[in-house]
C-alpha positions as CSV (number, residue, x, y, z in Angstrom):
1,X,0.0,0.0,0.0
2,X,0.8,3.3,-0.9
3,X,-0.3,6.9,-0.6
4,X,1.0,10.7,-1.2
5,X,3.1,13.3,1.4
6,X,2.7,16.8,0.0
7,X,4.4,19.1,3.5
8,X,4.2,22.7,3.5
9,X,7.0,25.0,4.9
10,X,4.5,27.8,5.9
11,X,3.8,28.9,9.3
12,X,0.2,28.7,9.1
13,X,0.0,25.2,7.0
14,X,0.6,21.4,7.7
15,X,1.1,18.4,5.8
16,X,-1.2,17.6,3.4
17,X,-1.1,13.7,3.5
18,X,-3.6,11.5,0.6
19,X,-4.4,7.8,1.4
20,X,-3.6,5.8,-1.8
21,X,-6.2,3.3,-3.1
22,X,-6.5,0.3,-0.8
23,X,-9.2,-1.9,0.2
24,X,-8.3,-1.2,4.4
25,X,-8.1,2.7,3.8
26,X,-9.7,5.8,2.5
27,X,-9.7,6.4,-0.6
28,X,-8.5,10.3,-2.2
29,X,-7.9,12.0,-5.6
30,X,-5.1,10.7,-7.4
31,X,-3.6,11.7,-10.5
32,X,-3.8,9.3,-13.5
33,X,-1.0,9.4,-15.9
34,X,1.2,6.7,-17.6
35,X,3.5,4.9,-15.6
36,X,7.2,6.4,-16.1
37,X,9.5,3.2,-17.3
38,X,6.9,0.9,-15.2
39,X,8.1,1.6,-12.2
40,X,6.1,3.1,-9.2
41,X,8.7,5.8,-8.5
42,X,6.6,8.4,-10.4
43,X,3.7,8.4,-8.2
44,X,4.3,10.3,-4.7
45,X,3.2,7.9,-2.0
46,X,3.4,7.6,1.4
47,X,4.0,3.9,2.8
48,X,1.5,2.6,5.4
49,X,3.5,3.1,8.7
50,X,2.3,1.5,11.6
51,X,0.5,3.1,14.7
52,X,-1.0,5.9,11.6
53,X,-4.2,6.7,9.8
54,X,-5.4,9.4,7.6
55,X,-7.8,11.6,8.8
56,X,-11.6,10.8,7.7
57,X,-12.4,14.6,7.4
58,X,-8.7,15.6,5.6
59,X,-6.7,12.9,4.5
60,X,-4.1,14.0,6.9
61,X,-1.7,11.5,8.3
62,X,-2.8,10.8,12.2
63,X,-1.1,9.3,15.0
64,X,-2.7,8.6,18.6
65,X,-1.3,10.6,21.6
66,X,-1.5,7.4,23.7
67,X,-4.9,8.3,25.2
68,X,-8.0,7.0,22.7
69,X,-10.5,9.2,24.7
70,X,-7.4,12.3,24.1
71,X,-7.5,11.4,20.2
72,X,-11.3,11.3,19.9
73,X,-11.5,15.2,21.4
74,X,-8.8,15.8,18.6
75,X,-10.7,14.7,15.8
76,X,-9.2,11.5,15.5
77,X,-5.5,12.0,16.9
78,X,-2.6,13.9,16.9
79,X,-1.6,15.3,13.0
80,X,1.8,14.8,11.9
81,X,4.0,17.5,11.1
82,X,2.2,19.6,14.1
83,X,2.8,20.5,17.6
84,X,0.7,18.9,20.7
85,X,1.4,21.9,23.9
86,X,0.3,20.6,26.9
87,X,-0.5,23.3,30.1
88,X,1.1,21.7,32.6
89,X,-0.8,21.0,36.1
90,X,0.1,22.8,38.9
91,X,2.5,19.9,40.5
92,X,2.9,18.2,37.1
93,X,1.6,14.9,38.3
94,X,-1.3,14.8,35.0
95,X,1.0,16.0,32.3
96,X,3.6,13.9,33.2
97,X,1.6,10.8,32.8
98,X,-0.1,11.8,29.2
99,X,3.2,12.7,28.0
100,X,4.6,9.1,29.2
101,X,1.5,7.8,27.3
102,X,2.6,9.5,24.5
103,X,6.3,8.0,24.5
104,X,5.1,4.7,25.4
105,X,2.4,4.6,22.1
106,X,5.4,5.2,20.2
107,X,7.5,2.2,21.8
108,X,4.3,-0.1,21.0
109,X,4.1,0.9,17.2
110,X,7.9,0.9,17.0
111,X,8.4,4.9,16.1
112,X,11.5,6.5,17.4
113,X,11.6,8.5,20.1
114,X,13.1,11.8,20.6
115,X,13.1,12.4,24.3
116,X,13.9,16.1,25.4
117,X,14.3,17.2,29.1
118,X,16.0,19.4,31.6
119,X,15.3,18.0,34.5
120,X,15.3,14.1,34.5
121,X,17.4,11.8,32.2
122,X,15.3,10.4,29.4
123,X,16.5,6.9,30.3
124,X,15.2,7.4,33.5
125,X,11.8,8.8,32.0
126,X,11.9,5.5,29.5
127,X,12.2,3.3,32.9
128,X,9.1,5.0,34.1
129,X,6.3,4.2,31.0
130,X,3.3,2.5,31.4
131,X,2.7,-1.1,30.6
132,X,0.3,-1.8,27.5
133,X,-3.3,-3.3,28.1
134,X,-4.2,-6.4,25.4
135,X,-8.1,-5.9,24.5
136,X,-8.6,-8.8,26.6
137,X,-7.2,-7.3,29.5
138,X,-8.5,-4.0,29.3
139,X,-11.9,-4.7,29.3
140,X,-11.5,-7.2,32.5
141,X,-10.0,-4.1,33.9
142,X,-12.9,-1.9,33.0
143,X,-15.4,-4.3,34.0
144,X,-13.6,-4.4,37.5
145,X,-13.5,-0.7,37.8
146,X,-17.1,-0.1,36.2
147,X,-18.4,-2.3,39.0
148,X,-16.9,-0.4,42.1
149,X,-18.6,2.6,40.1
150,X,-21.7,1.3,39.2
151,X,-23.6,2.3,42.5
152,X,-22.7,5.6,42.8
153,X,-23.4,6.2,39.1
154,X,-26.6,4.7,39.6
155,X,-27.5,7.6,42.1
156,X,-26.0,10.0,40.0
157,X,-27.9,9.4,37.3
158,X,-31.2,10.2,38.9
159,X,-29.7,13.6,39.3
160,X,-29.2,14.1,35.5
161,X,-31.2,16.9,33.9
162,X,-33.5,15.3,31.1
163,X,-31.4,17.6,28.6
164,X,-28.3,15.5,28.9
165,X,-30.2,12.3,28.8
166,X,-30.1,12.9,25.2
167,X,-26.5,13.3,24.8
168,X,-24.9,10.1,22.8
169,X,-22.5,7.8,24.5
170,X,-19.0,7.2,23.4
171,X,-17.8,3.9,24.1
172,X,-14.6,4.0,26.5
173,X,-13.7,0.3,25.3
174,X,-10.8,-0.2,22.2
175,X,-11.8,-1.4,18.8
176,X,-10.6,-4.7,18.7
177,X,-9.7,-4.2,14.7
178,X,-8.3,-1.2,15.4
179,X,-4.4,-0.7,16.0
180,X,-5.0,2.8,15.9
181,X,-4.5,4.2,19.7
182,X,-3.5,1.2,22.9
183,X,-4.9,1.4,26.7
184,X,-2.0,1.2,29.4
185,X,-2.1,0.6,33.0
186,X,-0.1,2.7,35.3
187,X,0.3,0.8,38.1
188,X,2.8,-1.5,36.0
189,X,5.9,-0.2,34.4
190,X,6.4,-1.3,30.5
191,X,8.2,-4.6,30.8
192,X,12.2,-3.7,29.7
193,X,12.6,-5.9,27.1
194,X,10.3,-3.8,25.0
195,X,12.1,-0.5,25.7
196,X,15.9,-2.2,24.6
197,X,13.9,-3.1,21.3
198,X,13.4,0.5,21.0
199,X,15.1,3.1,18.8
200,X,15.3,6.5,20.6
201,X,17.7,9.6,20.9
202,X,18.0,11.2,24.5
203,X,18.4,15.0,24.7
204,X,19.5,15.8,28.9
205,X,20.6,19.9,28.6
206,X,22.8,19.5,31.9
207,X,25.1,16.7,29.4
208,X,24.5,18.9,26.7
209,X,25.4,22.3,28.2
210,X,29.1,21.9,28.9
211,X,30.2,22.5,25.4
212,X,30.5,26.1,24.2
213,X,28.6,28.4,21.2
214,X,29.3,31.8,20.1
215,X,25.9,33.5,21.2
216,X,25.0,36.3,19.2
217,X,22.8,38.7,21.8
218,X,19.2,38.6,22.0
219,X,19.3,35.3,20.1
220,X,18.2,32.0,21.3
221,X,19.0,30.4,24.9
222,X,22.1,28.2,24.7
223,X,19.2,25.5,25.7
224,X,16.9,26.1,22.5
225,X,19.9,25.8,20.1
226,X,21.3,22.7,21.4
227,X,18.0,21.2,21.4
228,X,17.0,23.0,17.9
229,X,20.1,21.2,16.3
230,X,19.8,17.9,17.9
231,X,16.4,17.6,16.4
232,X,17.2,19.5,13.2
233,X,20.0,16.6,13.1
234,X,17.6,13.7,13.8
235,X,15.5,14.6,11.2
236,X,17.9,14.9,8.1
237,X,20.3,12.3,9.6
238,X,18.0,9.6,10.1
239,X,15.7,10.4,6.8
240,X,12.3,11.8,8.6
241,X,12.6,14.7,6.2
242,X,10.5,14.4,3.4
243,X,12.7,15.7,0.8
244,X,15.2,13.1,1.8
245,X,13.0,9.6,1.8
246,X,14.4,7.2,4.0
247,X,15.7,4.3,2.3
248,X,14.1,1.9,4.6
249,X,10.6,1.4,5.7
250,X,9.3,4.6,6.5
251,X,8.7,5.4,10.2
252,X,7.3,8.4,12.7
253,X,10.1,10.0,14.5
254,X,8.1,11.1,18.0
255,X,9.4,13.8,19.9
256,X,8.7,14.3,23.4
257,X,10.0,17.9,25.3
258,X,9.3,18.1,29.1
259,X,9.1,21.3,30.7
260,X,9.9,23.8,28.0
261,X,10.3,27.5,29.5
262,X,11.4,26.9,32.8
263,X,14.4,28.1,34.4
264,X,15.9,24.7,33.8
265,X,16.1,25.9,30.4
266,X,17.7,29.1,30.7
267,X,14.9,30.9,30.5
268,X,13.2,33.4,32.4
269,X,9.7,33.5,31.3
270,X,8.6,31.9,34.6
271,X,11.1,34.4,36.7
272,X,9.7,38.1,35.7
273,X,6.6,39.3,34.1
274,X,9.2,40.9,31.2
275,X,11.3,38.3,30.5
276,X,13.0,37.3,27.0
277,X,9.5,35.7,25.0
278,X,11.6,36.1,22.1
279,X,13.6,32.8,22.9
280,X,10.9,31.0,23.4
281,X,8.6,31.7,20.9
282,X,11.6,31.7,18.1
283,X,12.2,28.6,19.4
284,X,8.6,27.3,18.7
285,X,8.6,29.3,15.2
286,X,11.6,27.2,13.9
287,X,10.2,23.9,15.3
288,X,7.1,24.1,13.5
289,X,9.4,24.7,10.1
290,X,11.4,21.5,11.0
291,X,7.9,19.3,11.7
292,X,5.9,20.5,8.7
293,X,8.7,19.0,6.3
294,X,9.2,16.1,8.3
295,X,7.1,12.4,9.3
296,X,7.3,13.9,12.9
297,X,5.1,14.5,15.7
298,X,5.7,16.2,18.7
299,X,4.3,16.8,22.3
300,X,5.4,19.5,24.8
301,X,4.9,20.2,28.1
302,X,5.1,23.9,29.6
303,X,4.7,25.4,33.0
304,X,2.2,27.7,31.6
305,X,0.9,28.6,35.3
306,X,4.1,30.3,36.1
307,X,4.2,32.4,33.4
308,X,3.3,35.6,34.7
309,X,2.7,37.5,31.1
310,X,-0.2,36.7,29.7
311,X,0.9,37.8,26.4
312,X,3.6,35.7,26.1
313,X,0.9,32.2,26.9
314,X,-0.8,33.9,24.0
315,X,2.1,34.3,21.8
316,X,2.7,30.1,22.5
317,X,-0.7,29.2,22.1
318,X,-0.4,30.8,18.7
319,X,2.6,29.1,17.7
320,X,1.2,25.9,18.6
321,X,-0.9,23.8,16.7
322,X,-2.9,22.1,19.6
323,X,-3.6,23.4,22.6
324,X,-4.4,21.0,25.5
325,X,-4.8,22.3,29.4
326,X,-5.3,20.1,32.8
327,X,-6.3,22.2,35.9
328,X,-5.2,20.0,39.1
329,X,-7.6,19.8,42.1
330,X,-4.7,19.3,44.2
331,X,-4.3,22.0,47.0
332,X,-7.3,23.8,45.8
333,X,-10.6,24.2,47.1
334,X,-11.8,22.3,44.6
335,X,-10.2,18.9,46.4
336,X,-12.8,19.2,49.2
337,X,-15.5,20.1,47.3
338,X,-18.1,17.6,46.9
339,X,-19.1,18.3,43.6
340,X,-15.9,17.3,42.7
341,X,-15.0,14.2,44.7
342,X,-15.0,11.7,42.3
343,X,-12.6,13.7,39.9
344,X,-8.8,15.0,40.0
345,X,-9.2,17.7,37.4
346,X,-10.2,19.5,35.0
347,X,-8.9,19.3,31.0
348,X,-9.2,22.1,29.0
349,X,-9.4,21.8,24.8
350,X,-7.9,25.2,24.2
351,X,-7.2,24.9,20.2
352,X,-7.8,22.5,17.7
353,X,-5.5,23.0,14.3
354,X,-7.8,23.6,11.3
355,X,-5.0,22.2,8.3
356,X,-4.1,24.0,6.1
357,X,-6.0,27.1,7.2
358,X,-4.5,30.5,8.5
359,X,-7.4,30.0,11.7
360,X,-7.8,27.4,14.5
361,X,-10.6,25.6,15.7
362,X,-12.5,25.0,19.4
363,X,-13.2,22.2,20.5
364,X,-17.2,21.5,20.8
365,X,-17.0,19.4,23.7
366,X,-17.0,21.4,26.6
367,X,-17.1,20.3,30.5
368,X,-14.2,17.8,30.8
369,X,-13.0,16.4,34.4
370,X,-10.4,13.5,34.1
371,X,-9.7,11.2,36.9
372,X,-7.2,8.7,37.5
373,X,-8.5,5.5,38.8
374,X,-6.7,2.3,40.3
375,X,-5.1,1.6,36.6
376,X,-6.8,3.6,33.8
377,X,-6.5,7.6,33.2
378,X,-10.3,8.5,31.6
379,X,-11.9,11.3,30.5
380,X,-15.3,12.1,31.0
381,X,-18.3,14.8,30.9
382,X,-19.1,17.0,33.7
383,X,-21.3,20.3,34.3
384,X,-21.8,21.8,37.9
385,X,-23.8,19.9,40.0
386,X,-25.3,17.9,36.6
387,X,-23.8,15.2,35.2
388,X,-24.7,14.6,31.3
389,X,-24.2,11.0,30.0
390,X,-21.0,11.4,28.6
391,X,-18.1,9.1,28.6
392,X,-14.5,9.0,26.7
């Protein structure tokens, strides 16, 4: 199977990526003409790589964040060639985890790994992934968890105003004919043997900042450019660019920052209400150049509570493709609030990319609480003291 990569180097555009004729996928335009010396070099495809699908509203090339309920709010996943910025909760306990789900959905589909951090070692943050959940397993798990539940959502539901009765359903369970998107369990680590069979690149800034670069003022943080090149190097090196096809098997090249714009990096966003946005959000600028020419996806995490300029959160948001928030209940009053006892947050669709548009799209779903039960991470509907029969 075979199908077309078209990537746009503008700012504002992504990817445009058309499913070839096959029997298992969508279908798009393609252009007939005569075959150049029989060969199937003159048509521009794109070879099925694992862990992807195209888009049923675009054609655009998809991969899953690592959460099925996270891909369903994004229309069907995470675009490649784009930028996934996740708002960071208050003691970074939620963001952590989705952006270990994210690593970990690459191990499973075999993409390579680009893991970026200031603060722990990316072997350590390797260690630390969730274990995958077989069908079979899942659902057992959901059963068991459904049934702890299934008393207190009886009561609940009594409570529902009729208008939300009407609401549809989405089923929390996978698709066993789908590969698209995997269930993990985090109370078990990913078992090692599947991590050594991994490919992935480790970027730690305390290795990397010992070596020296001629600065020019008002430039980038020493941190951005060392990261900027390590990726810009990946990319070319290893063939994820799409004007240099990679002479084996095509694959997704998954990168993963943690923490980007805190001090850890060098910069001082976080520190005063006037501090250098121009590092950051060059940094961003030139990132989104390297993923729209590339078979890349990539997921950041930012502090952006800290940030004490709201113009500068603004700024990022814009420079980001999508836009994904979690509001912690931890140390708030929210944590003894009873309307909120059987959730731990609060997730916030901020911006959805509209491809290959100048504008960005909301999210319709509104009134999103997540909680993290005994193994599973879910999603699920929630309005004041009404409760609409919702579930990711």
């Amino acid at each position: 199977m075979a199908a077309v990569a078209t990537c746009g180097t503008g700012a504002g555009s992504t990817g445009s990526v058309v499913a070839a004729g096959s029997k298992n996928h969508v279908t798009s335009f393609q252009r007939r003409g005569p075959r150049a010396s029989g060969s199937d070099s003159s048509y521009s495809r794109l070879v099925s790589i694992a862990g992807t699908r195209p888009s049923v509203r675009n054609g655009q090339l998809l991969v899953s964040t690592g959460l099925p309920a996270l891909d369903q709010l994004l229309g069907g996943g995470l675009a490649v060639g784009t930028v996934l910025l996740i708002e960071e909760d208050k003691y970074n306990i939620y963001s952590s985890l989705l952006f270990k789900y994210f690593l970990a959905e690459g191990i499973i589909n075999g993409h390579t790994l680009l893991v970026a951090s200031a603060k722990e070692d990316p072997a350590d943050i390797l260690q630390e992934l969730p274990a995958p959940l077989l069908d079979d397993n899942f659902k057992k798990d959901f059963d068991e968890e459904a049934c702890n539940h299934k008393t207190a959502e009886s009561n609940i539901k009594m409570k529902i105003a009729w208008r939300y009765q009407l609401l549809p359903k989405m089923e929390a369970g996978p698709v066993s004919s789908s590969r698209f998107g995997h269930y993990y369990d985090a109370s078990k680590k990913m078992p090692q043997e599947l991590i050594e069979a991994s490919k992935w690149h480790g970027f730690f800034f305390p290795e990397k900042s010992s070596s020296t670069l001629n600065i020019e003022p008002c430039s980038l943080t020493h941190g951005y450019i060392k990261l900027l090149q390590f990726i810009q190097n990946i990319i070319y090196e290893e063939g994820f660019d799409g004007s240099n096809p990679q002479k084996k098997q095509k694959n997704i090249l998954r990168i993963g920052i943690q923490n980007l714009g805190s001090p850890l990096w060098g910069d001082d966003i976080c520190c005063t209400e006037n501090g250098n946005s121009h590092s950051l959000t060059k940094f961003l600028y030139v990132l989104r150049g390297l993923l729209r020419t590339s078979l890349s996806a990539c997921m950041i995490t930012m502090p952006t509570h800290l940030i004490q300029n709201k113009a500068i959160i603004s700024r990022v948001t814009n420079l980001s493709d999508t836009v994904v928030g979690l509001e912690s209940f931890i140390g708030s009053e929210r944590e003894t609030n009873p309307l909120y006892k059987d959730y731990h947050g609060l997730i916030h669709i901020r911006q959805i990319p509209r491809l290959n548009n100048l504008i960005y799209d909301v999210s319709d779903v509104k009134d999103l609480a997540f909680k993290l039960k005994r193994k599973l991470f879910t999603i699920e509907g929630w309005r004041g003291r009404s409760f609409p029969n919702l579930k990711i």
